[in-house]
C-alpha positions as CSV (number, residue, x, y, z in Angstrom):
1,X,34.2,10.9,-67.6
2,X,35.7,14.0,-65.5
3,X,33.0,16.5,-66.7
4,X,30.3,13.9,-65.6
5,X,31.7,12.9,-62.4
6,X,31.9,16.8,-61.3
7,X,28.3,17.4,-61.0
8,X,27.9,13.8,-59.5
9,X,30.1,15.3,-56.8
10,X,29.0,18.2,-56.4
11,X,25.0,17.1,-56.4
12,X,26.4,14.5,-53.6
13,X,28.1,17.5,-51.8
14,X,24.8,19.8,-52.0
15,X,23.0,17.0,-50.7
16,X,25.6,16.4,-47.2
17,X,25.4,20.1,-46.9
18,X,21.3,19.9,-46.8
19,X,21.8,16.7,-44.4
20,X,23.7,18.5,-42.1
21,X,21.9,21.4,-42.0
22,X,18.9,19.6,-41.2
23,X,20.3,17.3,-38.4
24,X,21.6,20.5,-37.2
25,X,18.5,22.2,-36.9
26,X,17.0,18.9,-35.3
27,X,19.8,19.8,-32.2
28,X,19.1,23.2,-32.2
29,X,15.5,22.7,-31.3
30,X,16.4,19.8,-29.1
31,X,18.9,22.5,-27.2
32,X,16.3,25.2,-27.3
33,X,13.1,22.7,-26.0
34,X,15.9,22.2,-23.3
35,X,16.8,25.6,-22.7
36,X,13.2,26.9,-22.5
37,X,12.0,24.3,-19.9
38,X,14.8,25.2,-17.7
39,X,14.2,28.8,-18.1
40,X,10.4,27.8,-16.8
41,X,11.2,25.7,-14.4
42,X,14.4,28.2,-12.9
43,X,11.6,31.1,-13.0
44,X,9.0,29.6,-11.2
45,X,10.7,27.4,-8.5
46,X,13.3,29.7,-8.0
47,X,12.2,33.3,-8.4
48,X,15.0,34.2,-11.6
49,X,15.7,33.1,-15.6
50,X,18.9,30.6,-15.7
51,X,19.4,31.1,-19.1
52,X,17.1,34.5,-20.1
53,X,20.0,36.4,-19.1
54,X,18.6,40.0,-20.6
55,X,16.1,39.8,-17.9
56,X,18.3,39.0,-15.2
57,X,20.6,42.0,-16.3
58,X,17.5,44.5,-16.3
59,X,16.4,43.5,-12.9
60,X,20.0,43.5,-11.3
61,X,19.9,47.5,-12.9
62,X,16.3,47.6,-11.2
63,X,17.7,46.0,-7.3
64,X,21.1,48.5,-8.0
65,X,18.9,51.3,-8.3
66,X,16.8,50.1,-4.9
67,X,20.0,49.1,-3.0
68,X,18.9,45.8,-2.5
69,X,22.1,43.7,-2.0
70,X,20.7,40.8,-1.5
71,X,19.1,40.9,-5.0
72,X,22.3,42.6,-6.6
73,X,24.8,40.0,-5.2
74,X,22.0,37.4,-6.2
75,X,21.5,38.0,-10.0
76,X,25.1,39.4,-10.4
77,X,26.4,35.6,-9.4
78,X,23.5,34.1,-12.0
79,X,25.0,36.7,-14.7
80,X,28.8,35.4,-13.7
81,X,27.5,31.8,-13.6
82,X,25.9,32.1,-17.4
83,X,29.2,33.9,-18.2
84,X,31.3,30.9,-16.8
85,X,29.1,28.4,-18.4
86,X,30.0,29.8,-21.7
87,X,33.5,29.8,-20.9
88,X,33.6,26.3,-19.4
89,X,32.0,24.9,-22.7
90,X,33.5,26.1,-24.9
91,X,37.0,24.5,-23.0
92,X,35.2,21.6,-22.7
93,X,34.2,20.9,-26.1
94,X,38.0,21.8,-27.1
95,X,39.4,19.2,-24.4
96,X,37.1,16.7,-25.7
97,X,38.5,17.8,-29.3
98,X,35.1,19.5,-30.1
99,X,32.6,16.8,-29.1
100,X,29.5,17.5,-27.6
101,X,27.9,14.7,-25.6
102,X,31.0,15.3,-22.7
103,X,29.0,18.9,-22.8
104,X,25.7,17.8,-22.6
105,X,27.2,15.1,-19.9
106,X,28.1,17.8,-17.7
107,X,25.0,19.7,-18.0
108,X,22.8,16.5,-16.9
109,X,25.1,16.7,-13.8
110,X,24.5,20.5,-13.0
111,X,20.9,20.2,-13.4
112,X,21.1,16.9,-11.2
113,X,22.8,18.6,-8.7
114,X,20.1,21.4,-8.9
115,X,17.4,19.4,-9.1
116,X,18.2,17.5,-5.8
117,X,18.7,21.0,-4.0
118,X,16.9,21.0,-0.6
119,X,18.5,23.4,1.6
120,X,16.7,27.1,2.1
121,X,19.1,28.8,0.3
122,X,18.1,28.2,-3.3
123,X,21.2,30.0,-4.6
124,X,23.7,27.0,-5.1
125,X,20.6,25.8,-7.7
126,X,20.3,28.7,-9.2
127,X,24.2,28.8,-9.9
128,X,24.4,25.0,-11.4
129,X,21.2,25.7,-14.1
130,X,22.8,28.8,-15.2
131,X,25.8,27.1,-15.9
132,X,24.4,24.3,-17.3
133,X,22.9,26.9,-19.3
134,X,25.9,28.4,-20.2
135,X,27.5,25.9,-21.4
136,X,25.6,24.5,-24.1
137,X,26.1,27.4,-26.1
138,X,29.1,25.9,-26.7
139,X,27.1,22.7,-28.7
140,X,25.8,24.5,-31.9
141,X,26.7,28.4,-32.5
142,X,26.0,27.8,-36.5
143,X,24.4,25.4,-39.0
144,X,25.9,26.2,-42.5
145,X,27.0,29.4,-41.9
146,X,23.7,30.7,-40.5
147,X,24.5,31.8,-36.4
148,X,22.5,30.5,-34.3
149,X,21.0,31.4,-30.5
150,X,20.2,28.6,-27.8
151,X,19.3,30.1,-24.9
152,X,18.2,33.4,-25.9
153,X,15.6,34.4,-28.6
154,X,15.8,37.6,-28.9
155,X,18.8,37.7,-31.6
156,X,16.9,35.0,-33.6
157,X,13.6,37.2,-33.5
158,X,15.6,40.3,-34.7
159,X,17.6,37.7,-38.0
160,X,13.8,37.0,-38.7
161,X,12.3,40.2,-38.9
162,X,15.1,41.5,-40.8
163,X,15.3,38.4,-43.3
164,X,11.4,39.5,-43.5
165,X,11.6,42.9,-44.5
166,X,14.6,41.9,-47.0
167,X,12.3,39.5,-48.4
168,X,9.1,41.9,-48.6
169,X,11.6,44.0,-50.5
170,X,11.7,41.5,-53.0
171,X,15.2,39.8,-51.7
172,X,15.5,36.5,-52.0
173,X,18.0,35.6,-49.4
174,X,18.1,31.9,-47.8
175,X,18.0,31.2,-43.7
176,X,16.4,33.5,-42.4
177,X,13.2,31.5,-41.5
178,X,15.4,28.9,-39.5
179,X,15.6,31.3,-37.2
180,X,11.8,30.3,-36.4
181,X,13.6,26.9,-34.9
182,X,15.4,27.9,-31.4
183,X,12.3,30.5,-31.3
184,X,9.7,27.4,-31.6
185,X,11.8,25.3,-29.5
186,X,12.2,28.1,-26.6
187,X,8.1,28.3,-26.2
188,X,7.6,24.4,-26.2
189,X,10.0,24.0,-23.6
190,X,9.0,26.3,-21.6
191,X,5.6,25.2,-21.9
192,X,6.5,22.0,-20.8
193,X,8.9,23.3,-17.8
194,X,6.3,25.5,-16.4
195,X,3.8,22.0,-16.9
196,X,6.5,20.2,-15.2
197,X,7.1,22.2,-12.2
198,X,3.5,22.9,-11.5
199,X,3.3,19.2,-10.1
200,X,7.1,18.6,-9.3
201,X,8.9,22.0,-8.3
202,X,12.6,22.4,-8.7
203,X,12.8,18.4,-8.9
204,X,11.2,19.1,-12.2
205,X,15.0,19.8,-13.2
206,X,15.2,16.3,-13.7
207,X,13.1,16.3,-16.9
208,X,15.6,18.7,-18.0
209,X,18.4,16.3,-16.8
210,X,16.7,13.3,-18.9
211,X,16.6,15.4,-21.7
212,X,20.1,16.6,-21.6
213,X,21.2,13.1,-21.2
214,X,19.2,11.8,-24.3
215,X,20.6,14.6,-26.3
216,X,24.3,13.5,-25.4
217,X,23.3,10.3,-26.5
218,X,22.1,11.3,-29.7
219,X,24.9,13.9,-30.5
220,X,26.9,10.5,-30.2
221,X,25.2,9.5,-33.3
222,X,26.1,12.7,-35.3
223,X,29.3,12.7,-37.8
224,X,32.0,14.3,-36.2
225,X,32.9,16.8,-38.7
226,X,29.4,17.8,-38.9
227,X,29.6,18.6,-34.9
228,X,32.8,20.3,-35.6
229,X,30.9,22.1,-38.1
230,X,28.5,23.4,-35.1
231,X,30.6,24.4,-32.2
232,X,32.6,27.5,-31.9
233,X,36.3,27.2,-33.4
């Protein structure tokens, strides 16, 4: 019976792994729609990226160069911010012994807390989205073994094109094309955030907020070992 039972368990295995590699993916575009209509709504109701943090780096060199302080103290706190974000998840997903609906918790509040921002100085706002940004880097950095980018998409363009030219070179490596997912997700949420703030403004945070909060909810919903499987060690 031994010889038999092996490849029972291992075709059971292989299938787990495909499983969770799929559910994974699902989160990853659910985080990516998420970080993309934040990025939208942050650009347009607030003049800078929360989680596009490339561009916010090249046009802090831009207002050094131009001595505008204003701008420089600005984009340099939204760098920090993303910086702490990252930080702060990744401690809270270790707190909560690697769970990531307190994450995605936390981020609802931020976003809340942005969202409801009335005051002239749009800065506090701008501070809460990027770390809410930040931080849920900290839910998925790999599915199977394959890393994976959230809330930028310029890594996951370069994985593709490479996997691309591997494979026009007649290599047949698996997982590259994921890499499509966070991309895909990325331009439907923004679509959507820059839909969203056309006829709300920054209050259109709180479709972000709802969708951060149904995310924790379904994150509730995922094996625990699989989630383990996702978030930095």
């Amino acid at each position: 019976m031994l010889p038999n039972a092996l490849p029972a368990r291992t075709a059971r295995r292989l299938r787990l792994q495909i499983l969770r590699g799929r559910v994974g993916l699902g989160l990853v575009a659910g985080l990516s729609v998420l970080a993309g209509m934040t990025d939208a709504i942050g650009l347009l109701a607030l003049g800078d990226f929360v989680s596009f943090m490339s561009g916010n780096t090249t046009r802090l060199a831009v207002a050094i160069s131009e001595a505008d302080l204003a701008m420089v103290l600005r984009l340099s706190g939204a760098v920090l911010g993303f910086v702490a974000g990252n930080a702060l998840g990744v401690l809270l997903a270790r707190g909560f012994r690697r769970r990531a609906w307190p994450v995605l918790l936390v981020v609802a509040v931020l976003l809340t807390f942005a969202a409801g921002w009335r005051l002239g100085n749009t800065f506090p706002a701008l501070l809460a989205a990027t770390l809410a940004m930040g931080m849920i880097n900290a839910v998925v950095e790999q599915v199977n073994g394959l890393p994976i980018g959230l809330t930028y998409v310029t890594g996951a363009l370069s994985r593709f094109g490479r996997g691309l030219g591997r494979w026009l070179l007649g290599e047949r490596r698996n997982g590259w094309r994921v890499q499509l997912v966070p991309w895909a997700g990325m331009l439907l949420g923004a679509a959507l955030g820059a839909w969203l703030e056309q006829r709300l403004g920054l209050q259109a945070l709180a479709g972000s907020c709802t969708l951060a909060c149904v995310l924790a909810l379904v994150s509730r919903f995922i094996p625990r070992a699989w989630q383990r499987g996702y978030m930095p060690r």
